[in-house]
ZAKEVEX-130229 format. One record per residue: chain; z, x, y of N, C-alpha, C in turn; residue number from 1. Coordinates in steps of 0.2 Angstrom, whole numbers, always signed. Layout:
N
+--------+-------+-------+-------+-------+-------+-------+-------+-------+-------+-----+
| cadena |   npz |   npx |   npy |  capz |  capx |  capy |   cpz |   cpx |   cpy | num |
+--------+-------+-------+-------+-------+-------+-------+-------+-------+-------+-----+
|      A |     Z |     X |     Y |     Z |     X |     Y |     Z |     X |     Y | NUM |
...
+--------+-------+-------+-------+-------+-------+-------+-------+-------+-------+-----+
This chain:
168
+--------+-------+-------+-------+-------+-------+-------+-------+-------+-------+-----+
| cadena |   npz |   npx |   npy |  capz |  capx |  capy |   cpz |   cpx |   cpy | num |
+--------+-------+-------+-------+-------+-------+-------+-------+-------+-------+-----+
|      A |   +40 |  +131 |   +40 |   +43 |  +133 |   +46 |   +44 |  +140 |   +47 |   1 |
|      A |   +41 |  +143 |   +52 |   +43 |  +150 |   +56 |   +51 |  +150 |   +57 |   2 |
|      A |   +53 |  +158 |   +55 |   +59 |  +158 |   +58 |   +62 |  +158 |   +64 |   3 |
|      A |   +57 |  +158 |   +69 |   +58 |  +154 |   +75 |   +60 |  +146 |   +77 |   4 |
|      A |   +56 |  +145 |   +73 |   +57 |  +136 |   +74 |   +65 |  +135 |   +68 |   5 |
|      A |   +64 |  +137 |   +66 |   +71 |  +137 |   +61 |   +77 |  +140 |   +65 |   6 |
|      A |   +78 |  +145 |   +67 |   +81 |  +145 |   +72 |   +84 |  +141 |   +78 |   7 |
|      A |   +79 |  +141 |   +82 |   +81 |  +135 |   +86 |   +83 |  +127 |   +84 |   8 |
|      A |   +80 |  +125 |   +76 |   +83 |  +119 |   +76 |   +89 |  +121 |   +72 |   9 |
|      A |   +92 |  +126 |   +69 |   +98 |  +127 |   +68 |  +104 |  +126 |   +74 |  10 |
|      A |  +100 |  +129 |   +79 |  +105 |  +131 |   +87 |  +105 |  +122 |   +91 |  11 |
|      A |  +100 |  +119 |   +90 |  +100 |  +112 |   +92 |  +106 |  +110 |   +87 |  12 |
|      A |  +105 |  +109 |   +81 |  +108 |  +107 |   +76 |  +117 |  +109 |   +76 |  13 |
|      A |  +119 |  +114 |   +77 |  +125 |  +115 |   +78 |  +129 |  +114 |   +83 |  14 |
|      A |  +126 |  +111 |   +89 |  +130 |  +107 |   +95 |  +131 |   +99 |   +93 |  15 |
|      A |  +128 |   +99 |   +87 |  +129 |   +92 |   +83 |  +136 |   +92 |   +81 |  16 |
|      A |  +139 |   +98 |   +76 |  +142 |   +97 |   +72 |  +148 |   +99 |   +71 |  17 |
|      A |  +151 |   +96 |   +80 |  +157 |   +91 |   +80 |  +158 |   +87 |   +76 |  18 |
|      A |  +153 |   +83 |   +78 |  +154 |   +77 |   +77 |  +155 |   +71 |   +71 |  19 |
|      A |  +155 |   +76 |   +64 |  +157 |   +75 |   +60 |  +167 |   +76 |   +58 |  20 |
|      A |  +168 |   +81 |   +61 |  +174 |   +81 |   +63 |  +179 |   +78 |   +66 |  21 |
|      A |  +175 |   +76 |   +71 |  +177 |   +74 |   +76 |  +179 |   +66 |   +74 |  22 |
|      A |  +172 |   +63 |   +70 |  +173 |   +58 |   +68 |  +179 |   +57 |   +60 |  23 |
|      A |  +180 |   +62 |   +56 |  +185 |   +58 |   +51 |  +191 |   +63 |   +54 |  24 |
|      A |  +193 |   +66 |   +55 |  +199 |   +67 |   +60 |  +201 |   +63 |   +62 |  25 |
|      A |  +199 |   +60 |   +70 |  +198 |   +54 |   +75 |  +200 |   +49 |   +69 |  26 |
|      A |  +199 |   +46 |   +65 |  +198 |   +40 |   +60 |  +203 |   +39 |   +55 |  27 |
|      A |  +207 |   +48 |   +54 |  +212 |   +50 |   +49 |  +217 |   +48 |   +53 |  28 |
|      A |  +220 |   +52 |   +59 |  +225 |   +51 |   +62 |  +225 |   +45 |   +66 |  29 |
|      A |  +220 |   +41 |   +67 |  +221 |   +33 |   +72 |  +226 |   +28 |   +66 |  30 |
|      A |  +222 |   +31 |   +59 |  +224 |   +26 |   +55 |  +232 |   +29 |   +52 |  31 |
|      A |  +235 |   +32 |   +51 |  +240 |   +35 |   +51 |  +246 |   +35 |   +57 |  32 |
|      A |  +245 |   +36 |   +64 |  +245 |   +32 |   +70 |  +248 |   +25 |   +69 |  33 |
|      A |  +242 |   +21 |   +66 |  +243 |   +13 |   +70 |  +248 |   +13 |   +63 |  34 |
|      A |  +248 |   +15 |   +57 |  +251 |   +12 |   +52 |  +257 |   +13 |   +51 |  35 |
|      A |  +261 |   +20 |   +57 |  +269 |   +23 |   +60 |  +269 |   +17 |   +63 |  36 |
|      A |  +266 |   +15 |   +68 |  +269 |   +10 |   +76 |  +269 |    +3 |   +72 |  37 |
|      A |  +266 |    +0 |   +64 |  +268 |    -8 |   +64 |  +274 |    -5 |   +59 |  38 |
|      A |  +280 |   -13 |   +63 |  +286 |   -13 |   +59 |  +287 |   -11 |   +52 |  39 |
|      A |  +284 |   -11 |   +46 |  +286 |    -9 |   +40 |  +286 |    -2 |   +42 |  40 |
|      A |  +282 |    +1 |   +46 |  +277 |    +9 |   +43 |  +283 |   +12 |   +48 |  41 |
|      A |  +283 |    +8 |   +53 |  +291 |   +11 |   +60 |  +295 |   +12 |   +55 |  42 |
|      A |  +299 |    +6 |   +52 |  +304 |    +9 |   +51 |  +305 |   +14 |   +45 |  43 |
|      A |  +301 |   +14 |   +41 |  +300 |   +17 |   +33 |  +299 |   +26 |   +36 |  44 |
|      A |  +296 |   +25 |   +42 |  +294 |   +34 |   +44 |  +301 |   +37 |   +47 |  45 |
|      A |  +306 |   +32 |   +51 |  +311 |   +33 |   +55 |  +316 |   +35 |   +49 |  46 |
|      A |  +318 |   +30 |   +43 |  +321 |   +31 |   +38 |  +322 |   +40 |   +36 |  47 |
|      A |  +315 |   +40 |   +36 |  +312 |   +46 |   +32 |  +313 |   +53 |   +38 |  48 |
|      A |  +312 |   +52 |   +43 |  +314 |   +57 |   +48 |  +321 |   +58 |   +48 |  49 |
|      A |  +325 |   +52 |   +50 |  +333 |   +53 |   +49 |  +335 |   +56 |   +41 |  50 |
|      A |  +333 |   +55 |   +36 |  +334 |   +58 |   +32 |  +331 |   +69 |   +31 |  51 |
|      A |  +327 |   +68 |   +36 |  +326 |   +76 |   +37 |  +328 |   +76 |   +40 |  52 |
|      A |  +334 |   +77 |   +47 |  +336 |   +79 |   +49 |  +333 |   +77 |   +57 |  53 |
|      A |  +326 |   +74 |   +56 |  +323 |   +75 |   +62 |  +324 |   +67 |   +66 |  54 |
|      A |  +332 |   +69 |   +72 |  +336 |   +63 |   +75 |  +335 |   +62 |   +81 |  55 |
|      A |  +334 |   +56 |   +85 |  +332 |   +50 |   +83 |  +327 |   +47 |   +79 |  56 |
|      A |  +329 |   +46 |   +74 |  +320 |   +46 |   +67 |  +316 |   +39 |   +72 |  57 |
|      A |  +320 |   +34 |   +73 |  +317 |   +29 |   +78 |  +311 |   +31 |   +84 |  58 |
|      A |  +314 |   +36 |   +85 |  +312 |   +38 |   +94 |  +306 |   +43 |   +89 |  59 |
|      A |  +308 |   +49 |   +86 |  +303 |   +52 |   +84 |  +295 |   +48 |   +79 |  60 |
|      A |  +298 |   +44 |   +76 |  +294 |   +40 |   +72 |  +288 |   +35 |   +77 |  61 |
|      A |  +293 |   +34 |   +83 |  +286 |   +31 |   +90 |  +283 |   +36 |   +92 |  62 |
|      A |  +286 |   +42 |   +92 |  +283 |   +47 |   +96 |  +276 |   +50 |   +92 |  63 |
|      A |  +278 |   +52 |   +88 |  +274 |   +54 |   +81 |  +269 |   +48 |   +81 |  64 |
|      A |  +270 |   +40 |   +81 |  +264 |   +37 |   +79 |  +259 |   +37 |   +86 |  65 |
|      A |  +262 |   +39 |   +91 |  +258 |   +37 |   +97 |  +254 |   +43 |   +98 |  66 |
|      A |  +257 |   +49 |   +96 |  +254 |   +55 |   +96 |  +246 |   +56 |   +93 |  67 |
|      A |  +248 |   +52 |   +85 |  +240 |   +53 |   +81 |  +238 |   +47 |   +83 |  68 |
|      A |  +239 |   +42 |   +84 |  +236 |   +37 |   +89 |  +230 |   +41 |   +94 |  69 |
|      A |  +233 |   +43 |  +102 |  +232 |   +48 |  +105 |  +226 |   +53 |  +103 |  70 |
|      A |  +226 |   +57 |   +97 |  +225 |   +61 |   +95 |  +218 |   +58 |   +92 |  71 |
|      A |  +219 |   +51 |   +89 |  +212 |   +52 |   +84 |  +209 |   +47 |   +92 |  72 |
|      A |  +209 |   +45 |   +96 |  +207 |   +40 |   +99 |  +204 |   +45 |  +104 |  73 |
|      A |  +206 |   +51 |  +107 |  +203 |   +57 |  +108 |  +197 |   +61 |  +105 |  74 |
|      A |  +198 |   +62 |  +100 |  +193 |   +66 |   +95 |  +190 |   +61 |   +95 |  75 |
|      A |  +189 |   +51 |   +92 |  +184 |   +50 |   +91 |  +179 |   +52 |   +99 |  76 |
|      A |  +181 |   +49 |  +103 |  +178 |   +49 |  +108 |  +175 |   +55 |  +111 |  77 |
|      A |  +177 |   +61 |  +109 |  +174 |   +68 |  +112 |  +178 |   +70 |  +118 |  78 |
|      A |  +184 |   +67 |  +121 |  +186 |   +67 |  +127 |  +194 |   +70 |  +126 |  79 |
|      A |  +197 |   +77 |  +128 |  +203 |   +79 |  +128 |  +201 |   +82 |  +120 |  80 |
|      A |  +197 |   +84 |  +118 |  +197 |   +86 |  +110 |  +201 |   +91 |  +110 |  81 |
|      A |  +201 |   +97 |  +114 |  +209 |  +103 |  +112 |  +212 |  +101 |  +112 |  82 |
|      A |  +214 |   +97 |  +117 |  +225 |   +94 |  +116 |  +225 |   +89 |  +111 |  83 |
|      A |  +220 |   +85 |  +111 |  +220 |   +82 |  +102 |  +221 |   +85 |   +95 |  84 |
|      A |  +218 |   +92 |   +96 |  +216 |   +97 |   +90 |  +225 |  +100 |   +93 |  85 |
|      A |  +227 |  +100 |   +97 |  +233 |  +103 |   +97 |  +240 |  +100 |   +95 |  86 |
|      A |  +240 |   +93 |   +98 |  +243 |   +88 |   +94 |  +240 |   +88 |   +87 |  87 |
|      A |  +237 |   +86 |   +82 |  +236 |   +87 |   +76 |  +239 |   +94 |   +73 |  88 |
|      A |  +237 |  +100 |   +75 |  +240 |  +106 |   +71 |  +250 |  +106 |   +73 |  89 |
|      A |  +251 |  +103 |   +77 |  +259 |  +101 |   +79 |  +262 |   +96 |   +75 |  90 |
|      A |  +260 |   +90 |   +75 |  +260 |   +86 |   +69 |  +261 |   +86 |   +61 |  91 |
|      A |  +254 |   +92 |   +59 |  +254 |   +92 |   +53 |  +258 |  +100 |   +52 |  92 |
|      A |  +259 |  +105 |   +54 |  +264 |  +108 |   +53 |  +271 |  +108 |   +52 |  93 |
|      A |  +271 |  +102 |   +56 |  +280 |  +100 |   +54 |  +279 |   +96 |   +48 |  94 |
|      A |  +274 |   +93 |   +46 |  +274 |   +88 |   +39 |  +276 |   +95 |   +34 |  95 |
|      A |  +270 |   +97 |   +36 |  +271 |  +102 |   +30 |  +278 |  +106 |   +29 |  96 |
|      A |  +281 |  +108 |   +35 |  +286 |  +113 |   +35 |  +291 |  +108 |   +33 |  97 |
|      A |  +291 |  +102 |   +34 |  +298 |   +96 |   +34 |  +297 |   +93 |   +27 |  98 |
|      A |  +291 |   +92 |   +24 |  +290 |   +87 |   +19 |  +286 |   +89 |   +14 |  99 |
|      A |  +280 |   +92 |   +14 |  +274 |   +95 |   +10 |  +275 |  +101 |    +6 | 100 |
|      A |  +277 |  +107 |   +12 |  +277 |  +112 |    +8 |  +281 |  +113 |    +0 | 101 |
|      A |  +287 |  +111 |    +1 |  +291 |  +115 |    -5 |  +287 |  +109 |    -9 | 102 |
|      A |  +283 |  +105 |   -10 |  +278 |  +102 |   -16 |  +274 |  +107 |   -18 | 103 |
|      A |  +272 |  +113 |   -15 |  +266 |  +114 |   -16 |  +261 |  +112 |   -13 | 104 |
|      A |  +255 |  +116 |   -13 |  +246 |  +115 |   -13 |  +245 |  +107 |   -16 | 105 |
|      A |  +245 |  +105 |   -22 |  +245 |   +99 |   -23 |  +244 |   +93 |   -20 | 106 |
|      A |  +240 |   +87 |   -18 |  +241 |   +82 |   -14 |  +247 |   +75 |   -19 | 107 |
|      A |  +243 |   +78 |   -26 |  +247 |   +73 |   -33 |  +253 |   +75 |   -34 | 108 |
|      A |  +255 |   +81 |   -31 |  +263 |   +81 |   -33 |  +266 |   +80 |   -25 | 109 |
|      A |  +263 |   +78 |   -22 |  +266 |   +78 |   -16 |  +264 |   +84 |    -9 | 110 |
|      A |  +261 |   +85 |    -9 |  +261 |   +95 |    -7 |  +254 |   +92 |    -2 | 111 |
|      A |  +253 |   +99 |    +3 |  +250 |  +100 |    +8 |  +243 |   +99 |    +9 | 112 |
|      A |  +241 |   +98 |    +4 |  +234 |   +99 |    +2 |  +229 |   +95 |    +8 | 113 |
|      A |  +231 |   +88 |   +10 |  +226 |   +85 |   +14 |  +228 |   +89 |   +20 | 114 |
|      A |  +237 |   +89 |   +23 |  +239 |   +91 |   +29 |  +234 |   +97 |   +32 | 115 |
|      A |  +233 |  +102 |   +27 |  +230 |  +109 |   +26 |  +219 |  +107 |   +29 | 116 |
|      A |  +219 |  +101 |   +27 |  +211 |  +100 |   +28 |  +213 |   +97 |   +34 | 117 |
|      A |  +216 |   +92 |   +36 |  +218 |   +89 |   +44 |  +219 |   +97 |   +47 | 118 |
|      A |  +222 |   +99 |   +49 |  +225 |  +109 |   +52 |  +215 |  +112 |   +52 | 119 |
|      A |  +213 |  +113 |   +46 |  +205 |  +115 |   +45 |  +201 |  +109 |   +52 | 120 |
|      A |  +202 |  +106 |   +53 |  +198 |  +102 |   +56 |  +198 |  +103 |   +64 | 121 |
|      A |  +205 |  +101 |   +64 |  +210 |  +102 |   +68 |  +207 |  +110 |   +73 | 122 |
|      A |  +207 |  +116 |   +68 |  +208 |  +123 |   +71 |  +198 |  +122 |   +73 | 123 |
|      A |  +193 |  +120 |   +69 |  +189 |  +119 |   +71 |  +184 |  +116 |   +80 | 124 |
|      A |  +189 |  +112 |   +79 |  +189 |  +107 |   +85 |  +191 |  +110 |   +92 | 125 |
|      A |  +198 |  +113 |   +87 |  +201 |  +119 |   +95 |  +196 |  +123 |   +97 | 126 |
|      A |  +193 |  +127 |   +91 |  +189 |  +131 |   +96 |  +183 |  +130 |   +98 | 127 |
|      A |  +179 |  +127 |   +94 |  +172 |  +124 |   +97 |  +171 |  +118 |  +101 | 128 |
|      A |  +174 |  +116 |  +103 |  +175 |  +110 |  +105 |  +173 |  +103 |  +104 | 129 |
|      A |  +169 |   +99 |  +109 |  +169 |   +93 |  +106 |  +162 |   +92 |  +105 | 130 |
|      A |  +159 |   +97 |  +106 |  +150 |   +97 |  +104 |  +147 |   +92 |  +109 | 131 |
|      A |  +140 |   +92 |  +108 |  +135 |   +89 |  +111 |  +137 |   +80 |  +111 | 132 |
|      A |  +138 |   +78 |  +107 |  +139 |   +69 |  +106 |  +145 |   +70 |  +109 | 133 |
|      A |  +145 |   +69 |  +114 |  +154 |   +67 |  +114 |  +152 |   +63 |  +124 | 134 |
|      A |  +160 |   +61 |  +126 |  +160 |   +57 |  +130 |  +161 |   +65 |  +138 | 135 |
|      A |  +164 |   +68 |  +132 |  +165 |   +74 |  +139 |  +159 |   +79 |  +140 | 136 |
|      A |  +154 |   +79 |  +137 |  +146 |   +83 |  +138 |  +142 |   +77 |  +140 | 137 |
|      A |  +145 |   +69 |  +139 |  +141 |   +66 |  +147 |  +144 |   +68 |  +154 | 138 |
|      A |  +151 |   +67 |  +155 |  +153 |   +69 |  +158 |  +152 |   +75 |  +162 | 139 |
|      A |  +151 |   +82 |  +158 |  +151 |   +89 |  +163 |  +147 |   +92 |  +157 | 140 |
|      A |  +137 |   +89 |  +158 |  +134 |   +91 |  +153 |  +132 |  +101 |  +154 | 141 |
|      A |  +131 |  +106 |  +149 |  +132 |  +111 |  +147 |  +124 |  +111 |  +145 | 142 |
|      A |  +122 |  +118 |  +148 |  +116 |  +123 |  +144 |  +113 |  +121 |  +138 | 143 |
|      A |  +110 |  +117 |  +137 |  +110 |  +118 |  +129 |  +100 |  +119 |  +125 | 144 |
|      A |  +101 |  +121 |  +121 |   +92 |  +119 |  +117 |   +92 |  +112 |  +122 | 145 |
|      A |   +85 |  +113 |  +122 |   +81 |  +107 |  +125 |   +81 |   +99 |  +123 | 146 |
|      A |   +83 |  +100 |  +116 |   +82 |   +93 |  +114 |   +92 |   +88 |  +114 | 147 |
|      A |   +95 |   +94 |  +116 |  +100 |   +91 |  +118 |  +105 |   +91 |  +125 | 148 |
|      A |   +99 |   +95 |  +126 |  +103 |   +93 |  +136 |  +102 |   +86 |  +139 | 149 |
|      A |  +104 |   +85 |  +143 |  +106 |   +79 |  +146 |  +103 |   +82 |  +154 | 150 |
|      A |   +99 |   +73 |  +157 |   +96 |   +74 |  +165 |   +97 |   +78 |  +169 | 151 |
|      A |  +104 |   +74 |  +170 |  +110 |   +75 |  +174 |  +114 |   +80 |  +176 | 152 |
|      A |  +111 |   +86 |  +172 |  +116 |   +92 |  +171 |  +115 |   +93 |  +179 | 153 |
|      A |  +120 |   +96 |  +181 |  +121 |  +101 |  +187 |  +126 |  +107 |  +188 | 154 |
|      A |  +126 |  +111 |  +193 |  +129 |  +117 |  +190 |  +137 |  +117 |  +195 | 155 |
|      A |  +141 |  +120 |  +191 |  +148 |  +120 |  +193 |  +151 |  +127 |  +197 | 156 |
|      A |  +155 |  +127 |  +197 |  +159 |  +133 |  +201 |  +161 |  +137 |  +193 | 157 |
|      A |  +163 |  +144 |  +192 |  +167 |  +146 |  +187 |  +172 |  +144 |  +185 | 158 |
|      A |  +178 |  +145 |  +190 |  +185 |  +141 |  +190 |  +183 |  +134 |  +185 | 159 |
|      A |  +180 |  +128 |  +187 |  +179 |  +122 |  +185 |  +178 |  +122 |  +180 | 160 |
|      A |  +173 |  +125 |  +178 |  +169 |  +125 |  +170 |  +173 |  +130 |  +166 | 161 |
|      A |  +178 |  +133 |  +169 |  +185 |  +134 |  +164 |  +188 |  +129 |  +160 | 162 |
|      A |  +189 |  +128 |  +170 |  +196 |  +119 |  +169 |  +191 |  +116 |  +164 | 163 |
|      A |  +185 |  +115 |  +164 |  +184 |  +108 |  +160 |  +183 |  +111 |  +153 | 164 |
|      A |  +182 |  +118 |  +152 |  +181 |  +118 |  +144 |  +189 |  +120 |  +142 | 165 |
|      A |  +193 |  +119 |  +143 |  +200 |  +120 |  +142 |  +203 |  +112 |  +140 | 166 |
|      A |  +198 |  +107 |  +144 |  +201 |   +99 |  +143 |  +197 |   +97 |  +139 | 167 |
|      A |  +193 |  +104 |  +136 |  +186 |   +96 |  +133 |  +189 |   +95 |  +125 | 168 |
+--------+-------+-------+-------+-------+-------+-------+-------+-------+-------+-----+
């Protein structure tokens, strides 16, 4: 391979690589999500919130499941990825600052370790967005190497193509 062709399938290749991201994020937080909102995981989370201080543990504990619910059902999809990625670094920062941290780095002794790769993921997401695969580069397709543009592109106003890379 020329460094040319290497090049460009590098720059193909990198509007990919959301999407691995996108997909065990999405997959992490659905599943942590749905397993706060059934009754054992509600009440056991609500307990656990009233005992940190964080009242009404009930109302937080719904809040919080719908949120990563929200959040991973976003990422997988490609569609609102920042405010997903934004909820997820809100989420796991209070885990950590409420529950993980004073354990430590360690995930065995209790401590932040996975929260810390959720937040890695997370601050990914925020800034590059939701990449080439996603439901929002069907939606409002973008300039890309050749083998990942879409038909359909057409061209926008500056204003809009803010607004939309601010929701993507």
């Amino acid at each position: 391979m020329t460094a040319t062709t290497t090049a460009r399938l590098q720059g193909q290749l990198a509007h990919h690589s959301a999407l691995p991201l996108r997909a065990t994020l999405g997959s992490a937080m659905l599943y942590h999500g749905i397993t706060k909102l059934q009754p054992e995981g509600l009440e056991q989370t609500s307990q656990v919130f009233e005992k940190l201080g964080i009242k009404p543990g009930r109302t937080w504990a719904r809040l919080t499941g719908w949120t990563e619910v929200a959040a991973g059902v976003l990422s997988l999809l490609g569609i609102g990825t920042r405010v997903a990625a934004v909820s997820v670094l809100v989420t796991q920062a209070v885990a950590i600052a409420k529950v993980h941290g004073p354990n430590g780095f360690d995930i065995q002794q209790g401590g932040y370790e996975y929260n810390l790769s959720l937040i890695a993921a997370a601050l990914g997401l925020l800034l590059g967005g939701p990449g080439a695969v996603s439901v929002h580069e069907a939606l409002h397709p973008q300039k890309r190497p050749r083998l990942t543009r879409l038909p359909w592109r057409r061209e926008v106003s500056p204003r809009r193509e803010l607004l939309t890379q601010l929701l993507a």
